[in-house]
C-alpha positions in Angstrom: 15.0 1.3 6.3 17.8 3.7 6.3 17.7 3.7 2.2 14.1 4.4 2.4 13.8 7.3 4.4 16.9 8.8 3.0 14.5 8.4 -0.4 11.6 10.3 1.0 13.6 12.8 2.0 14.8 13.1 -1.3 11.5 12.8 -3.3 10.4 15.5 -0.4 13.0 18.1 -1.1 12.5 17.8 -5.0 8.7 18.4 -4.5 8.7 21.3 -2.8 11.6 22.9 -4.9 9.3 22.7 -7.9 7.3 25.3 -8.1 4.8 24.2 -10.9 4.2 21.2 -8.6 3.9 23.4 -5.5 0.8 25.3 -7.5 -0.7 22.4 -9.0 -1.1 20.7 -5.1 -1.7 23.9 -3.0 -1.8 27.5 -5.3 -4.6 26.3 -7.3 -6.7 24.4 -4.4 -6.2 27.1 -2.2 -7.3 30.0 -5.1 -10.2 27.8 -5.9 -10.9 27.4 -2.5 -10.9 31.2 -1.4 -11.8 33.0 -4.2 -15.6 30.8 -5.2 -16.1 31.1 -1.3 -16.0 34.6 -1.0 -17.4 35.0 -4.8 -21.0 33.2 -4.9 -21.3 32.7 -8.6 -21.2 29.1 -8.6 -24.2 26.8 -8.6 -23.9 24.6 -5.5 -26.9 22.0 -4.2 -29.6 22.7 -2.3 -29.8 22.8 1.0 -25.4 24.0 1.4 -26.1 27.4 2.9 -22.6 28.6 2.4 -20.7 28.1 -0.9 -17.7 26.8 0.6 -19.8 24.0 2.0 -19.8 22.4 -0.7 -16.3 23.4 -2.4 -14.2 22.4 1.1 -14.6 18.6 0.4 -14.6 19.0 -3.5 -11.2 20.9 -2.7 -9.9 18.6 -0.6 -10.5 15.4 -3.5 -9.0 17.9 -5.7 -6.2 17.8 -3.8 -5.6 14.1 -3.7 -5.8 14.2 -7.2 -3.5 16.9 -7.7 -0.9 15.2 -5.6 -1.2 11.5 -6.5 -1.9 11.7 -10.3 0.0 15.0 -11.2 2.8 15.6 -9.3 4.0 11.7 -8.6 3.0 11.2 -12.4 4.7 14.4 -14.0 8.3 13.8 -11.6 8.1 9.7 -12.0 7.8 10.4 -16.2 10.6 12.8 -15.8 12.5 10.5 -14.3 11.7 7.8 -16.5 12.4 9.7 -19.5 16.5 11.0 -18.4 16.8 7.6 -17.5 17.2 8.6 -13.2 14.8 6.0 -12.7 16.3 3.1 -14.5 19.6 3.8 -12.2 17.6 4.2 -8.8 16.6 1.5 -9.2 19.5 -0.7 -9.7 20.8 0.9 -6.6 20.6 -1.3 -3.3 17.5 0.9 -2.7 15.5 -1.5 -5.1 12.7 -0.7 -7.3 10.1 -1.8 -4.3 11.2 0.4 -2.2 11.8 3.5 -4.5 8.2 2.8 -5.4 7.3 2.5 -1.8 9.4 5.7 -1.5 7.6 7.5 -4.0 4.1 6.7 -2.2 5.1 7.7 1.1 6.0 11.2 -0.3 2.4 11.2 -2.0 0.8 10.9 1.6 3.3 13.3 3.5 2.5 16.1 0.3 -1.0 15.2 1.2 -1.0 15.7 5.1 0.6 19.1 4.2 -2.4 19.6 1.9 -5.1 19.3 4.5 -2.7 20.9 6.8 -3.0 24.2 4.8 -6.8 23.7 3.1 -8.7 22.4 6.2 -7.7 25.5 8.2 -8.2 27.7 5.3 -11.9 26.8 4.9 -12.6 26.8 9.0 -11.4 30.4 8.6 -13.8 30.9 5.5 -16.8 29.4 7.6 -16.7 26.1 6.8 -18.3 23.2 9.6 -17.8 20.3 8.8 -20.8 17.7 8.7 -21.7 14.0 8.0 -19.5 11.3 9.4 -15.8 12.8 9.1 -14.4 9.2 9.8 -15.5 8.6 6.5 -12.9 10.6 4.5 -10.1 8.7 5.4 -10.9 5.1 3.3 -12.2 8.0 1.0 -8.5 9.6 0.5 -6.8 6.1 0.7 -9.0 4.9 -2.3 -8.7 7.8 -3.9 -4.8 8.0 -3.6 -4.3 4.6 -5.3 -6.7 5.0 -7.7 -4.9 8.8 -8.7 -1.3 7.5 -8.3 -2.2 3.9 -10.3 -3.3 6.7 -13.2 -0.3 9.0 -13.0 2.3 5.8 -12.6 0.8 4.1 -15.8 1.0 7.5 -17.6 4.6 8.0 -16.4 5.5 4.6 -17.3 4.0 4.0 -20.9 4.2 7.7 -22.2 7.2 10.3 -23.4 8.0 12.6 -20.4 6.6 15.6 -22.3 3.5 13.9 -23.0 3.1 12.5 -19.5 3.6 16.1 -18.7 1.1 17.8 -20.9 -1.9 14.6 -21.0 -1.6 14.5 -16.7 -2.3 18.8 -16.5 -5.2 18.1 -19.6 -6.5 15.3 -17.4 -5.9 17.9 -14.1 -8.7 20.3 -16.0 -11.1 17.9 -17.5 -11.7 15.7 -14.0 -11.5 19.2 -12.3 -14.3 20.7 -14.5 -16.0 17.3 -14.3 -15.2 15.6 -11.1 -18.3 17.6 -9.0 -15.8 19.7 -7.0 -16.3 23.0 -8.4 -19.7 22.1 -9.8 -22.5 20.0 -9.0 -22.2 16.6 -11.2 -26.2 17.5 -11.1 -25.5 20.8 -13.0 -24.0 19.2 -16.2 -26.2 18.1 -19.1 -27.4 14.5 -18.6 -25.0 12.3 -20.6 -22.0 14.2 -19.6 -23.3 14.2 -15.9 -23.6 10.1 -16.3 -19.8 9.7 -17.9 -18.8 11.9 -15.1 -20.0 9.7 -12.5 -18.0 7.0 -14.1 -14.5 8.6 -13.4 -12.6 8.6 -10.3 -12.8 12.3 -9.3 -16.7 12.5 -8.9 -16.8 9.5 -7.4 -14.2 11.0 -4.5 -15.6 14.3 -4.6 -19.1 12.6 -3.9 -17.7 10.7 -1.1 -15.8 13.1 0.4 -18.9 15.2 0.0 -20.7 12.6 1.8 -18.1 12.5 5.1 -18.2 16.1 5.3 -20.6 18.3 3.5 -23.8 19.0 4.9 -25.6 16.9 2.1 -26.6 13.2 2.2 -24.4 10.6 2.6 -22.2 9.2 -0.9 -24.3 6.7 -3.0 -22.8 2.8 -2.6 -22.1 3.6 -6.3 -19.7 6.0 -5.9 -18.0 3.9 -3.6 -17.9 0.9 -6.1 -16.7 3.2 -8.6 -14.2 4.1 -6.5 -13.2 1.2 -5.1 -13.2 -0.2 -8.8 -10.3 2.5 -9.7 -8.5 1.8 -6.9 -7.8 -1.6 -7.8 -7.8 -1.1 -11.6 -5.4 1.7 -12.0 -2.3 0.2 -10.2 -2.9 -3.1 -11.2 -2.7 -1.6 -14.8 0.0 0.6 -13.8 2.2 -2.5 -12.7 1.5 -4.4 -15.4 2.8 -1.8 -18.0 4.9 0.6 -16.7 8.4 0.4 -18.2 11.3 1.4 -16.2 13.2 2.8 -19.2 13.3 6.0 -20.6 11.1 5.8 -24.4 13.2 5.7 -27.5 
């Protein structure tokens, strides 16, 4: 146990020291957050009175995803890659609990997230609606379903390729994960690929727990819930622990 939390601590420290993935899990989420709150120029459903309605829980999947995919994805590739992770895990730390390690960090990052984002959107007029209790089997599928993605990346591809294909994927699921815009607003066959992915299916559930909207479709749920098994079953099955030749 000792081991373990003297790994958090480390995969902590490293996380916040870096600024690139300090703006991927708060500077962009919080930009987005404040500046398409105060500037109405996005389409949002009917019936949200107040933009940020709609973006707060579309932010707050963004965040997930930002955390669990990019940054555990981008640092575990790096690792991978200068061979760091091949040696931790011969340690007496183990590779179960360095991967244990690794997730625990993902949901500390993540507290921090709602710490900062959740406040930030009260003070931009935000109330949150629907039933709130919902979001929490919303974030945990959505974190394994992220962090299976990231870890198969990390473990199959080149650390600059992890890099550059986990900040493509950041801006394609961001642009069509429903948390900016309405998975409604995008032309019909895009819209129904979109609603295959695992952003719009948290954004729509997280919408669900606390927008003012209806509640998330059983669909998005099962696509969800598919992800969440899918990805990190994948992710274990492949992932390499040595760097690529």
């Amino acid at each position: 146990m000792k081991a373990l939390r003297a790994q958090v601590g480390m995969e902590l420290r490293l996380s916040l020291r870096q600024g690139e993935q300090l703006l991927v899990s708060l500077g962009i989420p919080v930009l987005l957050l404040v500046f398409f709150s105060l500037v109405d120029v996005l389409p949002r459903p009917a019936g949200t009175a107040k933009a940020v309605d709609f973006l707060a829980p579309g932010i707050l999947a963004l965040a997930v995803m930002s955390s669990a995919m990019v940054s555990l994805g981008i640092g575990t590739g790096f690792e991978r890659q200068y061979g760091v992770l091949k040696r931790l895990g011969a340690t007496p730390l183990g590779r179960p609990r360095l991967v244990t390690a690794k997730v625990l960090t993902v949901l500390v990052l993540q507290a921090v997230q709602v710490g900062v984002l959740a406040p930030t959107a009260l003070a931009l007029g935000w109330r949150p609606a629907g039933t709130a209790a919902l979001a929490v089997p919303a974030v945990v599928l959505g974190t394994a379903a992220f962090a299976g993605v990231g870890l198969y990346l990390a473990g199959t591809l080149k650390g600059i390729v992890n890099l550059a294909l986990c900040n493509g994927l950041y801006l394609v699921l961001l642009l069509l994960g429903g948390m900016i815009i309405p998975l409604d607003r995008l032309p019909g066959v895009m819209e129904a690929g979109a609603r295959l992915l695992p952003a719009a299916a948290l954004s729509e559930v997280m919408g669900g727990a606390l927008g003012p909207g209806a509640a998330a479709s059983g669909r998005a749920w099962l696509v969800l819930g598919a992800w969440a098994l899918a990805a990190p079953a994948l992710a274990a099955a492949r992932f390499r622990w040595e760097p690529s030749p």
